[in-house]
C-alpha positions as a Markdown table, in Angstrom:
| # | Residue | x | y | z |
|---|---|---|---|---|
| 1 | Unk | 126.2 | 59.5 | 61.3 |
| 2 | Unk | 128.8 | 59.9 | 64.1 |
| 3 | Unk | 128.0 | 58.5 | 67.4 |
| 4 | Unk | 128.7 | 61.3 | 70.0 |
| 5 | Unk | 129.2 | 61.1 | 73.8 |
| 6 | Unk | 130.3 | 63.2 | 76.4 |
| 7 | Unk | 133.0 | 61.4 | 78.6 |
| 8 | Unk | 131.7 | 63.4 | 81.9 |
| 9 | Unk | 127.8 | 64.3 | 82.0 |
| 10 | Unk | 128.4 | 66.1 | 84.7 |
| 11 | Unk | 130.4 | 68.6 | 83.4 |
| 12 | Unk | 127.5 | 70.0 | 82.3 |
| 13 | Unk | 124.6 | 71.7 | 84.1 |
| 14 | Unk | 120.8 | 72.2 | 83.7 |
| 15 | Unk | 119.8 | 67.9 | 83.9 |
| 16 | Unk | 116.7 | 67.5 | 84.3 |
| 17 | Unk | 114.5 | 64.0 | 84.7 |
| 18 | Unk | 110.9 | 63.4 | 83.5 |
| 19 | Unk | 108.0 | 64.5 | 85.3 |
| 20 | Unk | 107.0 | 60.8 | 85.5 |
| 21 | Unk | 110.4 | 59.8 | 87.6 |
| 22 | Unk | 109.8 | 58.7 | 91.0 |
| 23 | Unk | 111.1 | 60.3 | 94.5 |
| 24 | Unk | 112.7 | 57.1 | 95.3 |
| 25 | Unk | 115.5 | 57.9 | 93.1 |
| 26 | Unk | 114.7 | 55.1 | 90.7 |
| 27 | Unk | 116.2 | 54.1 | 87.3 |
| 28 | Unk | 115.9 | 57.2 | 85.6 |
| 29 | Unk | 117.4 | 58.7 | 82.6 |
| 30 | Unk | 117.8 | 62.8 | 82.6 |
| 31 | Unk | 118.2 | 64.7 | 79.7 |
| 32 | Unk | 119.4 | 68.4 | 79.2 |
| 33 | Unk | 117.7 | 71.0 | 76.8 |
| 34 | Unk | 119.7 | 73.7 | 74.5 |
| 35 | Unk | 123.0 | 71.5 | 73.7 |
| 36 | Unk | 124.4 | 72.7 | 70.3 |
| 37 | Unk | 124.9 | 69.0 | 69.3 |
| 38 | Unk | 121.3 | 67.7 | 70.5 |
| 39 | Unk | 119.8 | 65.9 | 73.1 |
| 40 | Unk | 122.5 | 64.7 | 75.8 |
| 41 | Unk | 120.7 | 62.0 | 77.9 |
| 42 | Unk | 122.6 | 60.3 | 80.7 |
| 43 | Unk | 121.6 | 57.6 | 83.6 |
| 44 | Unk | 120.9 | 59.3 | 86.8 |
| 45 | Unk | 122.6 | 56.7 | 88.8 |
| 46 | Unk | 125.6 | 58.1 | 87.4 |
| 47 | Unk | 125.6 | 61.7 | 87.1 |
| 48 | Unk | 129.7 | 61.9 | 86.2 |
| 49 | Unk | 129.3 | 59.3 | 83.7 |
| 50 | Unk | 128.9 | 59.4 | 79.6 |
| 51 | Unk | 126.0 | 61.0 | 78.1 |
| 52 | Unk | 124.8 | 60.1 | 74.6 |
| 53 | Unk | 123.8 | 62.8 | 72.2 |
| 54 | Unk | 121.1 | 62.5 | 70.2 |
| 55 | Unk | 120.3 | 64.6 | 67.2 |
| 56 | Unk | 117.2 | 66.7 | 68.5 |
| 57 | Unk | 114.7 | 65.4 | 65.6 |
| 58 | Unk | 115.4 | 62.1 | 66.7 |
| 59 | Unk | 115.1 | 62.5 | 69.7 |
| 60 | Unk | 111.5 | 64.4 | 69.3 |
| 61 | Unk | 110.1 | 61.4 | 67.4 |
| 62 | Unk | 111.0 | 58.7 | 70.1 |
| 63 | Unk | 109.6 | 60.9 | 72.4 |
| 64 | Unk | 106.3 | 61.3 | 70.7 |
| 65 | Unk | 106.4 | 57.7 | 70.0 |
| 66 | Unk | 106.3 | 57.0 | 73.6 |
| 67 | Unk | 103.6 | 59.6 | 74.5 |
| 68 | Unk | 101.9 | 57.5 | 71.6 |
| 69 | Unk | 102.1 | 54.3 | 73.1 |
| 70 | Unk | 104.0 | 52.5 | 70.4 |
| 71 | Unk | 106.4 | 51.0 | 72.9 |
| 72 | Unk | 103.8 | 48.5 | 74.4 |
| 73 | Unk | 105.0 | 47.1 | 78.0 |
């Protein structure tokens, strides 16, 4: 499978972080719904920097896997 980034993340509009991101501005990823090639998730710190796209079932399993817990701390 292709890897497939996008040089400038913030070329792009409609980010978005989790509900369980902090005010403080934190280290937070944001990701952004309805891209015809998946999930683009990017580092907040860095809105103008590369996203990685992931395909959108993949993505839906790792994020059920964390809602699950299977990511222990």
């Amino acid at each position: 499978m292709p890897e497939l980034t996008i040089p400038d993340a913030g070329s792009l509009n409609g980010w978005r972080k989790s509900s369980h991101s902090g005010p403080d501005g934190g280290s937070c990823v944001e990701v952004l719904d309805g891209h015809p090639s998946g999930v683009p998730v990017r580092d907040s710190k860095d809105p103008h920097g590369p996203a990685l796209v992931f395909p959108t079932d993949s993505w839906s399993t790792f994020v059920a896997a964390v809602k699950r817990g299977d990511f222990p701390a």
